[in-house]
Each structure stands twice: as C-alpha cells, then as structure tokens.
N, C-alpha and C positions, 0 to 999 in steps of 0.2 A: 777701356780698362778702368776708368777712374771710377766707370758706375759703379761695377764689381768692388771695387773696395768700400766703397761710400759705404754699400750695405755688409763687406763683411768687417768692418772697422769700427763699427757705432760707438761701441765703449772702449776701446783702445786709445782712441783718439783724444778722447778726456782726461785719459792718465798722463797724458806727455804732458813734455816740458818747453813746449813749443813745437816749429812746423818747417821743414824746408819743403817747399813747393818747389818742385822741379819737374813738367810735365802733367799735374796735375799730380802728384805723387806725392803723398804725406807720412809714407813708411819709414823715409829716412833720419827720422828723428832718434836718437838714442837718449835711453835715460839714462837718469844721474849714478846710476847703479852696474851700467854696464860695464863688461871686462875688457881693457885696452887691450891690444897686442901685444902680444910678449916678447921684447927685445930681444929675448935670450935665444929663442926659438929659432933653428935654420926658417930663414923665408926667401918666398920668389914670387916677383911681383906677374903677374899673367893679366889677361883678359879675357873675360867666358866668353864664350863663344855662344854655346846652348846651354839649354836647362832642361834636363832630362825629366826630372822628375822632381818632388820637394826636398830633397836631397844627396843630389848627381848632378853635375854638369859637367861639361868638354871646352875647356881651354881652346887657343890658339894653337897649331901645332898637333892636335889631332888627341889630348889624351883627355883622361876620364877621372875626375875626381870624385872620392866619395865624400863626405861630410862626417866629419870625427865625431861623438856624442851623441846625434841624432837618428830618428827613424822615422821619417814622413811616411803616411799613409800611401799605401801600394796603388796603380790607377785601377779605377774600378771599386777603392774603398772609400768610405765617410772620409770626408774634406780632402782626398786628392788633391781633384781640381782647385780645391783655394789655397794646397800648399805649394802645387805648384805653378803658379800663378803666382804665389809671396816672392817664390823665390826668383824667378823671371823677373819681376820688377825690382829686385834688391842690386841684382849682380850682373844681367844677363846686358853683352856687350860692355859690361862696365868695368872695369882694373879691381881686382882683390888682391889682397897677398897670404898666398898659402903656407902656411905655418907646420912645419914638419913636428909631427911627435915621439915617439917610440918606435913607433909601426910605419912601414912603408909605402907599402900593398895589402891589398886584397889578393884573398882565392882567383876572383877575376880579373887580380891584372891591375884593376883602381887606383889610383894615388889617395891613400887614405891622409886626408889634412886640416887641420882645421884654416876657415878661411875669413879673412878682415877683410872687410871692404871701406875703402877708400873716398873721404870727403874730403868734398873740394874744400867746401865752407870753414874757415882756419877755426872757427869758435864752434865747430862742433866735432866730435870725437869720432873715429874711426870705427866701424859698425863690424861686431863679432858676430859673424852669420849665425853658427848654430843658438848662442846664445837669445838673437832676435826672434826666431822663428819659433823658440821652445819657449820664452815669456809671452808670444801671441798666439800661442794654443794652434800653431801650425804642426808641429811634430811632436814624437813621445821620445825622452831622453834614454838613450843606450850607450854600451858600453864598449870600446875595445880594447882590448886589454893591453893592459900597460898605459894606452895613452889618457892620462887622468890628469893633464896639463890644466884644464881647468872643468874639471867634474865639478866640484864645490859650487860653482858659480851657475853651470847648466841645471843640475839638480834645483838650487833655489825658484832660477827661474820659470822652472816646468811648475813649479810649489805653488806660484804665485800665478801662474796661468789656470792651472786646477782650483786653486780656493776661491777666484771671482770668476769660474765657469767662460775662460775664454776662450774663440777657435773651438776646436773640434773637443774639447771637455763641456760647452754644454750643446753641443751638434754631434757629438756619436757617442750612445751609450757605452758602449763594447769600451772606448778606452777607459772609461771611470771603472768599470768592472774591472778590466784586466791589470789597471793599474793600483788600485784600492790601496796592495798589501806595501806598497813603496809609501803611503800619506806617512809623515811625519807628527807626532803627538808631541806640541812642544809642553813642556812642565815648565814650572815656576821656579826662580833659586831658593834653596832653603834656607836662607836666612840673605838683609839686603849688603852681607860682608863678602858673601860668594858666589861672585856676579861672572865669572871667567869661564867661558863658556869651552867644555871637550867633545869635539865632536867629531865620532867616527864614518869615515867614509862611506856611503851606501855602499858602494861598490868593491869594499874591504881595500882601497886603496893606502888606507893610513891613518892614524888619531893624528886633529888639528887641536889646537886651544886657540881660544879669539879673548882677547881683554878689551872692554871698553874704548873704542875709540881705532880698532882696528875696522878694516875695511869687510862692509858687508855685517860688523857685528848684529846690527839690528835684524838679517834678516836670518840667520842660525836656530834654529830650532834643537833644542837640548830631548830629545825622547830616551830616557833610559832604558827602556824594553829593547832600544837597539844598541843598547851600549853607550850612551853618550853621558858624561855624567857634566855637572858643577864644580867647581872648584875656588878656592880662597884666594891663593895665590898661584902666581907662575911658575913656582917651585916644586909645588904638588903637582901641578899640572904634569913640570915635564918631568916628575918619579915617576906617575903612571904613565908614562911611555907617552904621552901626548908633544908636538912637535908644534911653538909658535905660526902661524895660519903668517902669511908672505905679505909683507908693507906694513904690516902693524907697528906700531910706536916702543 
C-alpha cells in the first residue's frame, strides 16, 4: 500500500505541513486550514469496520454509513480504486466520530454523517474525512439537503484541489467537464476600504460575510455573477441580509 500512495501523492505531499508516519502512511497530516469537529453536533464515537467504497463504510455492529458532502467515484469509474483506497487507509479499523446533521438516513437505510477521525498525536488536529478526500482530488463535493454544517469549508476545498489539478481533476477528464459551471470567478474589492467579503452559498444554503481576520477569509472567492458581493462594513453587510461567517472576531 505504501507504493500506491508514493505514486498517487507526488504533489500532495509537498503542500503539508509535516508528516505522521504511522505504517508507512503520510495521509494523515492535516493542514492548517482544515475544519475541527463541531462540538455542537450530536456525535458517536464508533470504529469502521469496512470501506465500501470512497465514500461508504460499516461500522462495528453491522451499519452503513454514508459520507455527508461527498461523491466518490462509482467502482468501475476514473480514480475509484484510489478513492477507495484513501479512504481504507484514513478510517478503516480505525475510531472516527460521526457527527449527526439535519438528515438521518438515506433512501437505503444509511446513516448519513459527517465523520472525524481521531489522532492520537496531541499536536495534531482531528481529521474531517469528507473535507480530506475533497482537497486531495479523491471525490466531487455534493449536496444533501439541509445538512450544510460545513458546505463553505468542503466547497473551498474541492476549489483548491481543481485549480492545482489534484487526484482525479487532472486523471479524469469527465469531472473538470461536468464540474466547470460550479468554478468560482473570484474579482477584486472595489476600492482597498471594502475588503468584507458576502458570500452566497453555492448550494443556496445562506449569505455569509467574512471580515479580515475571520477564519478561512483568504480562501472565499467573491464572484458576483453568483451573487456574492463586497462590502465596507459589517453593517451593510448584515442590511443585505448577509449573516457574520462562525469564529470570526
């Protein structure tokens, strides 16, 4: 397994921010960007059992998780095998905690969840699966409805796996086609007084505003063709119905 990744990691591995080696295994590094668990969130700690697929697994006790946000390649399509493969090495035997959203179930039965997995190492941070797999170009970011717990955060990361051609954005044409009309066109502030960035949810979930210094500002792309505008202040912001973006200052 360790060869397999060597060659599908080449440029991944240069973005981190270090390395926990544990079996020969250098996936488990999160950056400085990613999204902690959410206290708030009903959670329940389990241990995967299998890994279905690049994202599906079956807990202890026999049930069937889907993965919140994500859509891994089907088996039989471009980079299956290496999503599912990510995801084996991430979780599989290993303790996560499944983080309840909106939604419960699937049509089949599923426990739709978003899921953390759990570091030993006290100085590194607890690893948001769907988050991981959609900034290494293992899956394409989707939706289900209502649970938009941290949509903002998945979206970026898919952003940033798409514009340096990671995983399967520069190994299967079909997703850069299929995904095109979601690129984000970020524009400039119109003057350097109105820096407060409004931005509307892809997925019509809600207007955010981010002010300098709020988390994630730098990576928000303002496109106004989708609705997202500039603003001076925080005041404007929240007239046009925009809602301060969660931990900001």
């Amino acid at each position: 397994m360790p060869m397999l990744f060597e060659k599908i990691f080449p440029m991944v591995v240069s973005g981190m921010i270090g390395a926990v080696i544990a079996g020969g295994l250098l996936l488990l590094v999160q950056p400085k960007d990613a999204p902690p668990a959410n206290p708030s969130g009903q959670q329940e700690r389990v241990v995967v059992e299998r890994v279905v697929d690049g994202d599906t697994f079956t807990v202890r006790g026999g049930r069937t998780v889907r993965l919140i946000g994500i859509d891994a390649p089907e088996a039989g399509a471009c980079y299956a095998t290496e999503a599912t493969a990510a995801l084996k090495e991430l979780v599989e035997g290993k303790a996560v905690l499944l983080e309840k959203d909106l939604s419960g179930t699937d049509a089949f039965g599923r426990l739709l969840r978003h899921a953390i997995r759990e570091v030993e190492d006290p100085n590194q941070d607890n690893i948001n699966v769907a988050h991981f797999l959609l900034s290494r170009g293992f899956a394409l970011k989707a939706s289900s409805k209502g649970d938009n717990r941290y949509n903002d955060l998945l979206a970026a990361a898919q952003d940033d796996a798409q514009e340096v051609g990671r995983g399967l954005w520069s190994n299967c044409p079909d997703a850069k086609r299929e995904n095109a009309p979601l690129r984000q066109q970020a524009s400039q502030p119109p003057n350097a007084q109105c820096i407060i960035k409004g931005n509307v949810s892809e997925k019509g979930f809600g207007r955010t505003y981010y002010s300098p210094g709020c988390p994630n500002y730098s990576r928000v792309k303002i496109d106004p063709s989708r609705g997202d505008q500039w603003f001076c202040t925080a005041k404007e912001a929240a007239r046009a119905g925009y809602e301060a973006a969660e931990n900001c200052p």
